[in-house]
C-alpha positions as CSV (number, residue, x, y, z in Angstrom):
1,X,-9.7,17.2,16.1
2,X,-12.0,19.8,15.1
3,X,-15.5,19.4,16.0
4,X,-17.4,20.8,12.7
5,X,-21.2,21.0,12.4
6,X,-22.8,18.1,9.6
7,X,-22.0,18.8,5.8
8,X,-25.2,19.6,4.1
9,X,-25.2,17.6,0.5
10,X,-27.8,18.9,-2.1
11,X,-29.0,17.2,-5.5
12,X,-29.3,20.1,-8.1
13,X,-30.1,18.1,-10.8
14,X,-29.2,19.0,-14.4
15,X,-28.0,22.6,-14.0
16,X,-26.2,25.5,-16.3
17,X,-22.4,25.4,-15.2
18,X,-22.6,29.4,-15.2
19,X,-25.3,29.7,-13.3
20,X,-23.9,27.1,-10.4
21,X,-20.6,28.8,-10.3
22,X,-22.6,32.6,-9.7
23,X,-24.4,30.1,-7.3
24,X,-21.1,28.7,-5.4
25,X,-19.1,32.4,-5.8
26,X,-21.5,34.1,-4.0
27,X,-22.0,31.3,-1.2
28,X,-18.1,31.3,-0.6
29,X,-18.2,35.1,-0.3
30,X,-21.6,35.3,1.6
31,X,-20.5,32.5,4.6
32,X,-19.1,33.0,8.0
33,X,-17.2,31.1,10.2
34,X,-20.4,29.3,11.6
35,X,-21.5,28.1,8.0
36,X,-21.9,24.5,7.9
37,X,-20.0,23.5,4.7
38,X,-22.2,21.8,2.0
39,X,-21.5,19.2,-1.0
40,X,-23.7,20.3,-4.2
41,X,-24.2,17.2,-6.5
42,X,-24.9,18.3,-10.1
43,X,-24.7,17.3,-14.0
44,X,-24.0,20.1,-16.5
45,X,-25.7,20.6,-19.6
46,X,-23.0,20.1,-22.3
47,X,-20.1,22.9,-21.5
48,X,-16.6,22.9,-21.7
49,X,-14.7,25.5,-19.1
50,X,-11.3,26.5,-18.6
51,X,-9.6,27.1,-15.7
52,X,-8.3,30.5,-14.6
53,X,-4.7,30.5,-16.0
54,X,-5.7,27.7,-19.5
55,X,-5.5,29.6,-22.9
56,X,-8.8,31.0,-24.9
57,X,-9.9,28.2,-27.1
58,X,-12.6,28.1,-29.2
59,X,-14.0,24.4,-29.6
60,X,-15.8,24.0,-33.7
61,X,-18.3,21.9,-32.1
62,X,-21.0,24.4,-31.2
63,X,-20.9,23.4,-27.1
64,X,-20.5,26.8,-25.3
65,X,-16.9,27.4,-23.9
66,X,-17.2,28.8,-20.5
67,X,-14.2,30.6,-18.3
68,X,-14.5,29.6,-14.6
69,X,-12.3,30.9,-12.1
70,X,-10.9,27.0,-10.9
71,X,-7.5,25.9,-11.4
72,X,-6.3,23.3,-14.1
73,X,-6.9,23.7,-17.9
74,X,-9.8,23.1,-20.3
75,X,-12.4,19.8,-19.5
76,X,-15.8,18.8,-20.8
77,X,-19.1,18.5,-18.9
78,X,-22.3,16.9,-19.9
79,X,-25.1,14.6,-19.0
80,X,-24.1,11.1,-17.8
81,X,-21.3,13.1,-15.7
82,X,-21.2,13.5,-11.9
83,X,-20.0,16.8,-10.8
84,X,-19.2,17.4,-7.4
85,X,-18.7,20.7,-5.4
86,X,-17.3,20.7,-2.2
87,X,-17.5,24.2,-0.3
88,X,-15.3,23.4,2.5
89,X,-14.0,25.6,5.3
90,X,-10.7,24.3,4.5
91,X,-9.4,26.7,7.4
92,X,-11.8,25.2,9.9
93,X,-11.1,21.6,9.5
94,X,-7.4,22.2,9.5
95,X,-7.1,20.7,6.0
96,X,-4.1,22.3,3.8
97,X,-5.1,22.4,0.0
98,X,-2.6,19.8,-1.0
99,X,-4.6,17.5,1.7
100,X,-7.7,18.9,0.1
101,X,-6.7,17.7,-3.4
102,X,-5.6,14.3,-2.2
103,X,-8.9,13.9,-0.4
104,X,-11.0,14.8,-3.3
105,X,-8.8,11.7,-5.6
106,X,-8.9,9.0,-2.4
107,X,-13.0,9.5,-3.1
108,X,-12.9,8.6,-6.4
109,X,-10.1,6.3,-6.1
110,X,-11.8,4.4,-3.0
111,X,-15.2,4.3,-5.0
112,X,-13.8,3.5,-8.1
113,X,-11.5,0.3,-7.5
114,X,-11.0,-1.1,-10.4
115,X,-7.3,-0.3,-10.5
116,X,-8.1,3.5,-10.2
117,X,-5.0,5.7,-9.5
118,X,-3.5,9.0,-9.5
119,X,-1.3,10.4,-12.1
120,X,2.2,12.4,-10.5
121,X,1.6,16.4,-11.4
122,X,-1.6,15.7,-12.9
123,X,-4.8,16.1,-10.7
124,X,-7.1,13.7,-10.7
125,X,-7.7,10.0,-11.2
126,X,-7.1,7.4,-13.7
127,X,-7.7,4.3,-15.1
128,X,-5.3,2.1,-16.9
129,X,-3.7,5.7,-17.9
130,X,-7.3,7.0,-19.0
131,X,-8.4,10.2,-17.1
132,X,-11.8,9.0,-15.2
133,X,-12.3,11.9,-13.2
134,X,-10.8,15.6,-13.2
135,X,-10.4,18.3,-10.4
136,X,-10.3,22.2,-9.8
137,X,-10.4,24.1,-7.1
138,X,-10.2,27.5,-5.8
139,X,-9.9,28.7,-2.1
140,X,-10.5,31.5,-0.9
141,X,-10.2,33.4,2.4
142,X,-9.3,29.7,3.4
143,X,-12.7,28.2,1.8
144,X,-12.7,26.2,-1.2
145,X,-15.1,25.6,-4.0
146,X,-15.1,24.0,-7.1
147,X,-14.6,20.2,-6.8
148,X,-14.2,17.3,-9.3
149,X,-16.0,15.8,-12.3
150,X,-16.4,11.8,-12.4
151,X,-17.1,10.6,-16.1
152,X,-20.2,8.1,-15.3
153,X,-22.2,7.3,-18.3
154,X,-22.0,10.0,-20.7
155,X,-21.3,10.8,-24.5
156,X,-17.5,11.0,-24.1
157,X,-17.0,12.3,-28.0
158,X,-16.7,15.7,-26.9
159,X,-13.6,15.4,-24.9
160,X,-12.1,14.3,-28.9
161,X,-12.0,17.6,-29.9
162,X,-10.0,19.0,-26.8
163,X,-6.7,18.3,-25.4
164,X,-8.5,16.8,-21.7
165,X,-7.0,19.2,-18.7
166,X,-4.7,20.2,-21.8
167,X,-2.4,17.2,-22.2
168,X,-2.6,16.3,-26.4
169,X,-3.7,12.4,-26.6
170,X,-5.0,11.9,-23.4
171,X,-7.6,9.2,-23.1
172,X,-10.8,9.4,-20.9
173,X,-13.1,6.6,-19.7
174,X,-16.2,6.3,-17.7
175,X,-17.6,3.9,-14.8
176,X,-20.0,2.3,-17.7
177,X,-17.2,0.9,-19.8
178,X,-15.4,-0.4,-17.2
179,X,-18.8,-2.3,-15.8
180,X,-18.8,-1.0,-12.8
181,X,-22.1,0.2,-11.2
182,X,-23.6,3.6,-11.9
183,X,-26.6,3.8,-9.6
184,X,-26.4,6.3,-7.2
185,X,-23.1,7.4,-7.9
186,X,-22.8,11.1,-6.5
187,X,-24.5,9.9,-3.4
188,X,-22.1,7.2,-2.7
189,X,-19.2,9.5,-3.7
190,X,-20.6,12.5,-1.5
191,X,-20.6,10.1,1.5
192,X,-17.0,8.1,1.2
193,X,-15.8,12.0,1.0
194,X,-18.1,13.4,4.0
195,X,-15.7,10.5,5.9
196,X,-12.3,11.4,4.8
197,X,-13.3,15.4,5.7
198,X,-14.9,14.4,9.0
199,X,-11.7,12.0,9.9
């Protein structure tokens, strides 16, 4: 096992999605091999983005469409939503990106419950066939960024006017209408995923 130094989790708040992904590009870029890896908890004012290789869309709602540099297609982020980045040292830990992914679902699946489960070829995790929660990544030099998207209590009538991580019909839900608890929920999803990455 590999003995890594403690992941450092900060609460950003309500934040611009551009302005966090300049923040986590140029983190990535700027670290070394002694940089303790960090979790960066955050809710986005209203944006959809689109992964590296999704298709320009224009959404007729009037929320900004962003291009990010992540994998996966187009998803929706807004208030009500916990986002979580994890800038691992993928390399470090030993951790392959497949293991990354499935690390990154077991956190929401394990907080979750509730019959939460993941979908084959379709990152992420799900409810009763609803998308709860979706995921990008991008690594680079060995270190990822990006991370995953839980749908806590939030206006989910935005996601109607896309096709979620671009399959047409796809249904999404959120912790709230399933009546589950939504206190503290980044912290309580940093921490189950601290353990998996420290295991």
């Amino acid at each position: 096992m590999t003995v890594v130094d403690q992941i450092t989790v900060r609460s950003l708040r309500l934040t611009r999605y551009d302005a966090v992904l300049r923040d986590m590009r140029a983190f990535t870029q700027g670290r070394d091999r002694d940089t303790p890896d960090e979790i960066w908890l955050t809710e986005h004012e209203p944006v959809y983005t689109l992964g590296q290789g999704a298709p320009e869309r224009r959404v007729p709602n009037g929320i900004p469409v962003v291009r990010s540099d992540r994998g996966g297609d187009i998803t929706y982020h807004g208030p009500g939503q916990v986002v979580l980045y994890a800038l691992v040292d993928l390399a470090r830990r030993g951790i392959k990106v497949k293991r990354h992914v499935w690390l990154l679902e077991q956190a929401v699946i394990d907080l979750v419950g509730h019959g939460a489960e993941r979908r084959p070829g379709a990152p992420g995790a799900y409810v009763d066939g609803a998308k709860i929660a979706a995921l990008g990544i991008r690594v680079v030099r060995g270190r990822a960024y990006h991370g995953l998207s839980l749908n806590v209590d939030m206006d989910l009538s935005p996601f109607d006017a896309i096709d979620p991580c671009g399959y047409p019909g796809l249904k999404v839900t959120q912790m709230k209408d399933l009546g589950l608890a939504t206190h503290g929920v980044g912290e309580r999803l940093s921490e189950i995923l601290i353990g998996k990455l420290d295991a």
